[in-house]
C-alpha positions in Angstrom: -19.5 -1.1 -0.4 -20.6 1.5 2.5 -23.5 -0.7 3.0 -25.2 0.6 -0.2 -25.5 -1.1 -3.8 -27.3 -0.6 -6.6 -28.6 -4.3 -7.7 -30.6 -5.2 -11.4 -32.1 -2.9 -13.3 -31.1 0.2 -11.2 -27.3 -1.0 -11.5 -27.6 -1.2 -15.6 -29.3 2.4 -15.6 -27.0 4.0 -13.0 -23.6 2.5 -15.2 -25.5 3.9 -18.1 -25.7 7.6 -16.7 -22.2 7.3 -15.6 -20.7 5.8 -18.6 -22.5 8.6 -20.7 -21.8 11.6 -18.6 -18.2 10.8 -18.8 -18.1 10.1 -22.3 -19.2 13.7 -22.3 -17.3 15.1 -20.4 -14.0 13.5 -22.4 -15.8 15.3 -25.1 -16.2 18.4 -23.9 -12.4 18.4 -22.6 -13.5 20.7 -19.8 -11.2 19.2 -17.2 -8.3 16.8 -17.7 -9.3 13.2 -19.0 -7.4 11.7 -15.4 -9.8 13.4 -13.3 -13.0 12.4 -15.1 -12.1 8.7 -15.4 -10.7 8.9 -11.9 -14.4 10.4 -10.7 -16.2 8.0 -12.9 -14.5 5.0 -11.5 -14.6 6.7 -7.7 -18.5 6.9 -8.2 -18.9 3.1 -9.6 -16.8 2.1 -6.3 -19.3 3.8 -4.1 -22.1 2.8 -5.7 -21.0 -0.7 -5.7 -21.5 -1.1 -9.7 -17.8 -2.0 -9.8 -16.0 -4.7 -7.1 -13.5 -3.4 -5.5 -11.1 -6.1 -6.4 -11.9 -5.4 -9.7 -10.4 -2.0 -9.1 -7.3 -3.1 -7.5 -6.5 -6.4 -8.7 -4.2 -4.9 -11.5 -2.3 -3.5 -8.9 -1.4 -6.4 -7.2 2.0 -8.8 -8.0 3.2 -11.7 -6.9 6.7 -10.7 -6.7 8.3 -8.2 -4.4 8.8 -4.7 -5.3 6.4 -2.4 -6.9 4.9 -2.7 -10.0 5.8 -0.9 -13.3 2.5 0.3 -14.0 1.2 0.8 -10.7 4.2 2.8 -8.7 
């Protein structure tokens, strides 16, 4: 995504970081748990370490209307 992505070994240390420093942050209960995992997930997207369909494909239904969990 944006032309930039973290491939190998860089990836699995850069997830690391992330996945720490938000398990952290949940800990320290500084802000409110939505915004952290929002910002972790935000960060993964940009960094490419998670595919955007990935993000999004829960979202999606085959029938019309939106979806329970997603409206």
């Amino acid at each position: 995504m944006f032309g930039f992505e973290l491939t190998g070994t860089t990836a699995s240390i850069a997830a690391l970081v992330i996945v720490s420093f938000t398990f952290v942050l949940f800990v320290l209960e500084k802000y409110p748990p939505e915004v952290i995992a929002i910002g972790s997930a935000a960060t993964m997207l940009i960094l490419g370490l998670l595919p955007l369909e990935s993000a999004v494909g829960s979202c999606r239904t085959r029938r019309p209307g939106p979806s329970p969990s997603c409206s």
